[in-house]
C-alpha positions in Angstrom: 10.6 -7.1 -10.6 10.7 -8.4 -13.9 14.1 -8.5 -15.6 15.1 -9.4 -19.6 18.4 -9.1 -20.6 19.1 -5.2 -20.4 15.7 -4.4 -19.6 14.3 -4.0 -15.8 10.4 -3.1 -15.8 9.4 -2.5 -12.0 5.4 -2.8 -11.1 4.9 1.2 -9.6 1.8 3.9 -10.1 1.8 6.7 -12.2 3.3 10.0 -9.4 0.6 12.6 -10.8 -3.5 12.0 -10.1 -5.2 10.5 -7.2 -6.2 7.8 -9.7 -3.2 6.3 -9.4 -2.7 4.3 -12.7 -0.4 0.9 -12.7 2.0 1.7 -14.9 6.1 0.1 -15.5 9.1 1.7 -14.9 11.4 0.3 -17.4 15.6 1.0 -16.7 17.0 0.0 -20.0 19.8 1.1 -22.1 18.5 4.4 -23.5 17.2 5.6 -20.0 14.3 5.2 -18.3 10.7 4.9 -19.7 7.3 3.6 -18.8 5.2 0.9 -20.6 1.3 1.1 -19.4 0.1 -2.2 -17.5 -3.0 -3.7 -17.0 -4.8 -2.0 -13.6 -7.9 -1.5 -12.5 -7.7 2.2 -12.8 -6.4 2.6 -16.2 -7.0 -1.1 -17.7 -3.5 -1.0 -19.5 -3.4 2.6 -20.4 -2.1 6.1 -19.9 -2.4 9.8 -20.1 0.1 11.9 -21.8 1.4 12.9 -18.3 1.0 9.1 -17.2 3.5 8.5 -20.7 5.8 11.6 -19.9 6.8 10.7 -16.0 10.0 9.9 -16.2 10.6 13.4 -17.1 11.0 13.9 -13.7 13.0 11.7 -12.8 15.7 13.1 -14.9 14.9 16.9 -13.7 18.1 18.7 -12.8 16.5 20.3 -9.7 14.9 17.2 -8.6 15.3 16.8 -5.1 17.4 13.1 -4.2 17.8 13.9 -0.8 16.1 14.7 2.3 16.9 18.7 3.4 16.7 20.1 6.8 17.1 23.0 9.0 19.1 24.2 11.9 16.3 26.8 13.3 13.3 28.4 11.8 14.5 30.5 8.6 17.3 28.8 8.7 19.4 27.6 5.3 18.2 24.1 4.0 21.5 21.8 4.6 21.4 17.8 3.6 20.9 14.8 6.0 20.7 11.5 5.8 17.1 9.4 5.5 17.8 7.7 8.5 18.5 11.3 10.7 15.6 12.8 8.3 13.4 9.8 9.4 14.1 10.1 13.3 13.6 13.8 13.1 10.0 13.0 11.3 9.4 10.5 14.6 10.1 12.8 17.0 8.4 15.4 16.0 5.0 13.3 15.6 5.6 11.5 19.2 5.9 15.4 20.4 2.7 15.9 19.1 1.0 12.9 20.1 
């Protein structure tokens, strides 16, 4: 992680194509942004959805928790990662 003053960049890859370009994730005073960094993929540039990611980051209906449920149909309630990890184990050692 790279840190200047009031600025964080953190190394990540763009969340859209299976190209997976390098690309920074930059927490500054006005809100978060990206800034294009040199990969193999995308040798230091971006798409338009590449340069409009943090968009969803800031999405009132993005989800910022894990949701289960109860029983089958049942309502979606909100757990903890920890109990939402556990669950994940379980069920995959059941179906080993």
């Amino acid at each position: 992680m790279l840190e200047l003053d009031y600025i964080t960049a953190t190394a990540t890859h763009c969340p859209y194509c299976s190209l997976q370009c390098g690309m920074y994730l930059v927490e500054s005073e006005n809100g978060p942004t990206v800034a294009a960094r040199d990969f193999p993929t995308n040798a230091g540039g971006l798409c338009q959805k590449g340069w409009t990611s943090t968009a969803l980051l800031q999405h009132p209906e993005r989800l910022t928790t894990p949701l289960m449920r109860d029983c089958k149909g049942g309502e979606l309630r909100p757990i903890s990662w920890d109990a939402a990890l556990d669950r994940i184990v379980e069920a995959i050692q059941a179906a080993q």
